[in-house]
PAMI-898006 format. One line per field, with one value per atom (N, C-alpha, C): atom name; residue in three letters; residue number from 1; z, x, y negated. Coordinates in Angstrom, 2 decimals. Atoms other than C-alpha are relative to their C-alpha. Example, Ala and Ser with C-alpha at 12.3 -4.5 7.8 and 13.67 -1.06 7.14 Angstrom:
atom N_CA_C_N_CA_C $
rest ala_ala_ala_ser_ser_ser $
nr 1_1_1_2_2_2 $
up 0.00_7.80_0.00_-0.06_7.14_0.73 $
east 0.89_12.30_0.90_-0.82_13.67_-0.77 $
north 1.19_4.50_-1.20_1.19_1.06_-1.09 $
//
This chain:
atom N_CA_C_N_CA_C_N_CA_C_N_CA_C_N_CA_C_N_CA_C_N_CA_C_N_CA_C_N_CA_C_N_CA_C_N_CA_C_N_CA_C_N_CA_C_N_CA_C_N_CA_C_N_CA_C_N_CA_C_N_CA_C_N_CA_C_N_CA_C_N_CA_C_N_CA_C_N_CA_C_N_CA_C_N_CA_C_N_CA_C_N_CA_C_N_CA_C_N_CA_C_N_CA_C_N_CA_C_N_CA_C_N_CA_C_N_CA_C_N_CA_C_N_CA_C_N_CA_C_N_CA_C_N_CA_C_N_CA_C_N_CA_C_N_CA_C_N_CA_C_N_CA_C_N_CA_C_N_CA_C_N_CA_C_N_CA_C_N_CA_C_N_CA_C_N_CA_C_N_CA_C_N_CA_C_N_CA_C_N_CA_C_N_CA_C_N_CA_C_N_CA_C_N_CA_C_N_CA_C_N_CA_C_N_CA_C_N_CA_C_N_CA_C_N_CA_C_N_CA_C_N_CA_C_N_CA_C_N_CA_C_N_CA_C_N_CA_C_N_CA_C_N_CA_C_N_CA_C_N_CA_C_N_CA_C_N_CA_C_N_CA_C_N_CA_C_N_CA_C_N_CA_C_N_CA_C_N_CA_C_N_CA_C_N_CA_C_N_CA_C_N_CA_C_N_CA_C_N_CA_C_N_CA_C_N_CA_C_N_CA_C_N_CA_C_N_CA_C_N_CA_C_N_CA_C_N_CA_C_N_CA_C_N_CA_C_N_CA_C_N_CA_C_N_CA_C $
rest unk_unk_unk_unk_unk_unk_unk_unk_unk_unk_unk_unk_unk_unk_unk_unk_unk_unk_unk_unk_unk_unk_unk_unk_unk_unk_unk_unk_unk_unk_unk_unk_unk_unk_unk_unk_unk_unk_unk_unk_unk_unk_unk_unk_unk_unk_unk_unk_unk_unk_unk_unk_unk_unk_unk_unk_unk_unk_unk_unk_unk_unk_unk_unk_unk_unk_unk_unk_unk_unk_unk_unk_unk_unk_unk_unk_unk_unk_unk_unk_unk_unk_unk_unk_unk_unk_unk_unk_unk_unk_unk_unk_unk_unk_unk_unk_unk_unk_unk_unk_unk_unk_unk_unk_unk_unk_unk_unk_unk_unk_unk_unk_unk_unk_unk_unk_unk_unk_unk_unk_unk_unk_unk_unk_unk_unk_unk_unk_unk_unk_unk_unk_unk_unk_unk_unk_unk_unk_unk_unk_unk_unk_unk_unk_unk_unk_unk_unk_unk_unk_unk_unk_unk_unk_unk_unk_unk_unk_unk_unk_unk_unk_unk_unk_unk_unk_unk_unk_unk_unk_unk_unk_unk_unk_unk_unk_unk_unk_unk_unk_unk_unk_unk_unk_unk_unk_unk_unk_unk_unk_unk_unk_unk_unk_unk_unk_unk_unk_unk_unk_unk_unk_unk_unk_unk_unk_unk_unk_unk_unk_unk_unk_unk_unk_unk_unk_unk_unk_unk_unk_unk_unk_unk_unk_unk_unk_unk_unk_unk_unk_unk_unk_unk_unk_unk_unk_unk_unk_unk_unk_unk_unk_unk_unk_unk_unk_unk_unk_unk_unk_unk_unk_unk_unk_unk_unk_unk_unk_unk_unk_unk_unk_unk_unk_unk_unk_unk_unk_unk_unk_unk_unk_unk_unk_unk_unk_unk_unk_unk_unk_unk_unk_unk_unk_unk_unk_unk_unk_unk_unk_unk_unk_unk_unk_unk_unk_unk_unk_unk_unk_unk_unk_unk_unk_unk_unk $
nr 1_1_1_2_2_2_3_3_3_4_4_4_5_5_5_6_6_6_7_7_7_8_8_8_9_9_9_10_10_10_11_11_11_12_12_12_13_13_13_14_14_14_15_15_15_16_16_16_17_17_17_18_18_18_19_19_19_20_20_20_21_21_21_22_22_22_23_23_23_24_24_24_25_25_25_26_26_26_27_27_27_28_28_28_29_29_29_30_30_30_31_31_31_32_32_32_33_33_33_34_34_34_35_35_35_36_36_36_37_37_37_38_38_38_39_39_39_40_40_40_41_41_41_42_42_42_43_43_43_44_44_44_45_45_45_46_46_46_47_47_47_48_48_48_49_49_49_50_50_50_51_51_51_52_52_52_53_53_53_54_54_54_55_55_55_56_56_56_57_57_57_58_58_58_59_59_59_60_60_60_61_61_61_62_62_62_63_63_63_64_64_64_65_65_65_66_66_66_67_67_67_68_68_68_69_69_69_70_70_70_71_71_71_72_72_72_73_73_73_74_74_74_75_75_75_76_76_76_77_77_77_78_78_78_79_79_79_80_80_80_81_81_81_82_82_82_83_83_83_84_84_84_85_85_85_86_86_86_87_87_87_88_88_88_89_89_89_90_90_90_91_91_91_92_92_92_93_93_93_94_94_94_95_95_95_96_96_96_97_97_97_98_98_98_99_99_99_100_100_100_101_101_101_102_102_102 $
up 0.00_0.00_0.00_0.00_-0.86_0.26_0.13_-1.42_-0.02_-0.19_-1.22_1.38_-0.74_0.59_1.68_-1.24_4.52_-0.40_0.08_3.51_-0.91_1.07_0.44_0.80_-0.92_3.17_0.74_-0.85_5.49_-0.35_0.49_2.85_-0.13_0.56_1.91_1.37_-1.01_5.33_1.00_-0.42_5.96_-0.56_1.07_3.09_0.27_-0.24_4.42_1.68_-1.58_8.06_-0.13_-0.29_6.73_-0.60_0.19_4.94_1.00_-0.97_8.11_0.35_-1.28_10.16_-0.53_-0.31_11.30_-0.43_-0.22_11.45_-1.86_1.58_7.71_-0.09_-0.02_8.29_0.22_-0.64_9.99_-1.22_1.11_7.26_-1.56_0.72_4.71_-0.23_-0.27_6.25_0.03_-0.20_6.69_-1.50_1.79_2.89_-0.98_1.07_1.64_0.45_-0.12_3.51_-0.75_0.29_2.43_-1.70_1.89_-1.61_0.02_0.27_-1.18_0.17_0.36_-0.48_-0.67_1.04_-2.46_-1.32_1.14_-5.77_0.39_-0.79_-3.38_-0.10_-0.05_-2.55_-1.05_1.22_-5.81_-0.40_0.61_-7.08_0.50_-1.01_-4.20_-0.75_-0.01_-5.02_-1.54_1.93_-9.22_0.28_-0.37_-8.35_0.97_-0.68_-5.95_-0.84_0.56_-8.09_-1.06_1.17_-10.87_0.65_-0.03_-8.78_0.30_-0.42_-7.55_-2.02_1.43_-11.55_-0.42_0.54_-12.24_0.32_-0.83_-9.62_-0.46_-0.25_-10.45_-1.74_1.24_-14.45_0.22_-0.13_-13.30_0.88_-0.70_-10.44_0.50_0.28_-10.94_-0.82_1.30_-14.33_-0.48_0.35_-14.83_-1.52_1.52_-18.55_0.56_-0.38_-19.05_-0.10_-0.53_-19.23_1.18_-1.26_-16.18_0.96_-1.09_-14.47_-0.70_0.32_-16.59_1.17_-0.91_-14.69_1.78_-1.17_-11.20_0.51_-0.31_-11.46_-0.11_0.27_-12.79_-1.13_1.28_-16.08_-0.36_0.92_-17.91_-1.11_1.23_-21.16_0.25_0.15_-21.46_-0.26_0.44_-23.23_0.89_-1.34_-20.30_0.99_-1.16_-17.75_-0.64_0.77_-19.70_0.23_-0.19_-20.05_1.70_-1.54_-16.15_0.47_-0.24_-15.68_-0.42_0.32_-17.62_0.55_-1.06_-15.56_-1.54_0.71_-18.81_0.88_-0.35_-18.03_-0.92_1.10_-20.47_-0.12_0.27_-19.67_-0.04_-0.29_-19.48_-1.14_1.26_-23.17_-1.05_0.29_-24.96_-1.68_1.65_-28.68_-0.64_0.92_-31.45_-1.27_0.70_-34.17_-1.31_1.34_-37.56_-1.55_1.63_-39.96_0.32_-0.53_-37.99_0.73_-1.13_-36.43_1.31_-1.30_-32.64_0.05_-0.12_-31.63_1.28_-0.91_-29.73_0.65 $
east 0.85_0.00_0.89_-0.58_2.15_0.19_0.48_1.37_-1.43_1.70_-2.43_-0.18_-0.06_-4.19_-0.86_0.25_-5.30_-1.17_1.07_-8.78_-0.27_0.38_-8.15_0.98_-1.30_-5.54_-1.30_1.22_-8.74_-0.69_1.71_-11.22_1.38_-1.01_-8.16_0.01_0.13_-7.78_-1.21_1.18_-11.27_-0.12_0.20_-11.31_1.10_-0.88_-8.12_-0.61_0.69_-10.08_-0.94_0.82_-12.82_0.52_-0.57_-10.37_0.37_-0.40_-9.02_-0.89_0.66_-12.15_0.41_-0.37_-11.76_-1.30_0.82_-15.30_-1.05_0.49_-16.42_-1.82_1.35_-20.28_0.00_-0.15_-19.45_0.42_-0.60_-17.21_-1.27_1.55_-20.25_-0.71_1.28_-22.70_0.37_-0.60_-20.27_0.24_0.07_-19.35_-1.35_1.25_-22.78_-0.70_0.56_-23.95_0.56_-0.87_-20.97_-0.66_0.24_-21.92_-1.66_1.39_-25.60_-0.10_-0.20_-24.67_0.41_-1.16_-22.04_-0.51_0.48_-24.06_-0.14_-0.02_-24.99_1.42_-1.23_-21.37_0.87_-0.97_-19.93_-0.62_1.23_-23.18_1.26_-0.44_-21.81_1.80_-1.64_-18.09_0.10_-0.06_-18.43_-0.69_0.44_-20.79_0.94_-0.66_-18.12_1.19_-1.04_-15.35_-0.55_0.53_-17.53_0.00_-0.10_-17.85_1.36_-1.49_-14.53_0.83_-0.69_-13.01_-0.83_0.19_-15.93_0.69_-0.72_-14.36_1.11_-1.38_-11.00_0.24_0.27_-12.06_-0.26_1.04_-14.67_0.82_-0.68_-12.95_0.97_-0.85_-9.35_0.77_-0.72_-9.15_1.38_-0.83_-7.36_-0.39_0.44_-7.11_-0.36_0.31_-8.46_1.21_-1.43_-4.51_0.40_-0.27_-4.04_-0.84_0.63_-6.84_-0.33_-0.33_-6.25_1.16_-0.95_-2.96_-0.41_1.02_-4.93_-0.63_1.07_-7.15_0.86_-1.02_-4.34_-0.78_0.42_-4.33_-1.41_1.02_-6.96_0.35_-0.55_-6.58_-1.13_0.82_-7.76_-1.33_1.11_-11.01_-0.59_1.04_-11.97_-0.26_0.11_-11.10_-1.12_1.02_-13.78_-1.20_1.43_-16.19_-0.55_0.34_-15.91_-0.52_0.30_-16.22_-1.98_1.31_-19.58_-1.03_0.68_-20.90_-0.20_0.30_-20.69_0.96_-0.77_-19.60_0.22_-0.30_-17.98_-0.28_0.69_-19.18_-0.95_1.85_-22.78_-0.66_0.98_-23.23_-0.20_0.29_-25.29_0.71_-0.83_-23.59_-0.60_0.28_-23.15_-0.65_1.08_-26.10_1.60_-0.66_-24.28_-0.16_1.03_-26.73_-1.47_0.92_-29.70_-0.89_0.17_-30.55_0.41_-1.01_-29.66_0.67_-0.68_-27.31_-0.58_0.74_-28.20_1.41 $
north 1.19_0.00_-1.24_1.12_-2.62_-1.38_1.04_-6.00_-0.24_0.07_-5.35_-1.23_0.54_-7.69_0.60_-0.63_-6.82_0.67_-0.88_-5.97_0.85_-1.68_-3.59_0.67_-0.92_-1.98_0.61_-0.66_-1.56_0.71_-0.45_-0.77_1.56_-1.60_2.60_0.50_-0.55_3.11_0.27_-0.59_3.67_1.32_-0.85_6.08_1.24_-1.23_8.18_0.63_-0.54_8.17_1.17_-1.00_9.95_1.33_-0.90_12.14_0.66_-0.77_13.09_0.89_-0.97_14.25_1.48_-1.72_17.69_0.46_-1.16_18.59_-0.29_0.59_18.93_0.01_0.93_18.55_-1.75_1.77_15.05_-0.28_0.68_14.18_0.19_-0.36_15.50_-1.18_0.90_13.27_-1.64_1.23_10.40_-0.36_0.32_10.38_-0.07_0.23_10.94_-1.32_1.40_7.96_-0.94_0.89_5.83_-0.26_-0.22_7.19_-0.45_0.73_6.29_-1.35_1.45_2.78_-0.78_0.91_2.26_-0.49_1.19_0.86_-1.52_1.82_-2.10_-0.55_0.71_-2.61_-0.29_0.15_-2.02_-1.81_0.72_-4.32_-1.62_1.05_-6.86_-0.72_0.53_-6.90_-0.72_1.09_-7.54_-1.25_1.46_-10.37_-1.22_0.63_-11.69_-0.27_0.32_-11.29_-0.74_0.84_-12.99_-1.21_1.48_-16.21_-1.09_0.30_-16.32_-0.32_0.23_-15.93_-1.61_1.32_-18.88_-0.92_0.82_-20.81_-0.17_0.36_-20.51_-0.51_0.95_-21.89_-1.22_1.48_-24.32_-1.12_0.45_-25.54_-0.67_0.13_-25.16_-0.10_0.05_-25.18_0.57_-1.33_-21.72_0.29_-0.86_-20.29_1.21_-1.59_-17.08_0.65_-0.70_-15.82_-0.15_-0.09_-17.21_0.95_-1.16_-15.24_0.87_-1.87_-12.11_0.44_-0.76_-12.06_0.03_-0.32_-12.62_1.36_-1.09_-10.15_1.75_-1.20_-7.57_0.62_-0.79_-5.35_0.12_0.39_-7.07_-1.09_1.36_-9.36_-1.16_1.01_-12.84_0.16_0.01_-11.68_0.76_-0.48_-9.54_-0.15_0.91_-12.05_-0.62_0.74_-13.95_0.68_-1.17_-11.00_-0.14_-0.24_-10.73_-1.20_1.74_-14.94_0.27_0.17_-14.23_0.80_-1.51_-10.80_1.03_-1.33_-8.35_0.63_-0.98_-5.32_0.80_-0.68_-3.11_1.08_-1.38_0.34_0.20_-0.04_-0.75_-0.19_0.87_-2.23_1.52_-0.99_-0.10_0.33_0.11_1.39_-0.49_0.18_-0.14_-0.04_-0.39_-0.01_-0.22_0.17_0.79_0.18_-0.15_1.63_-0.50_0.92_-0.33_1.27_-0.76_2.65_0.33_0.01_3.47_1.20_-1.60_6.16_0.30_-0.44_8.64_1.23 $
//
C-alpha cells in the first residue's frame, strides 16, 4: 500500500479483516452484507469522483490531461467521459446496420 491515501488503506484493510475471520459462516454473512450494499457505494463513489473531476475543471481550471494524470491510467477523453458521468461499460452497442445487436 504505498502511497495510497489513509482511507483507500482503510477501505483494503477492511477487506483483508474480513479475509481473516476464522469462522467462515461469519465471514459468509459479513461479505454478503458488504456485496448487497455495495451498488450504493460504488453508485456513491463515481458520483463523488464525478464532482470532484468537475471541480478541479470548473474551479481550478485543470485540462483534461491534467486530471487524466490525477485520477491515474486514464486518457484525457476519459477524464472527460468521467467529468460528464458516462460510463464506459454501461453504453449500450453500437447500431451498424440500424438494427440493434443482440
Amino acid at each position: 500500500m504505498k502511497d495510497q491515501p489513509e482511507e483507500v488503506k482503510r477501505l483494503m484493510k477492511a477487506i483483508e479483516d474480513l479475509e481473516a475471520m476464522e469462522d467462515d459462516a461469519a465471514c459468509t454473512a459479513a461479505v454478503s452484507e458488504a456485496l448487497r450494499d455495495w451498488p450504493a457505494y460504488h453508485a456513491r463513489l463515481r458520483q463523488l469522483r464525478q464532482s470532484r473531476v468537475q471541480s478541479l475543471r470548473e474551479r481550478q481550471g485543470k485540462t483534461w490531461p491534467e486530471i487524466a494524470l490525477i485520477i491515474g491510467n486514464v486518457t484525457a477523453a476519459r477524464a472527460q467521459q468521467i467529468g460528464a458521468g458516462l460510463r464506459g461499460s454501461k453504453r449500450p452497442p453500437k447500431k451498424t446496420d440500424g438494427s440493434t445487436a443482440e
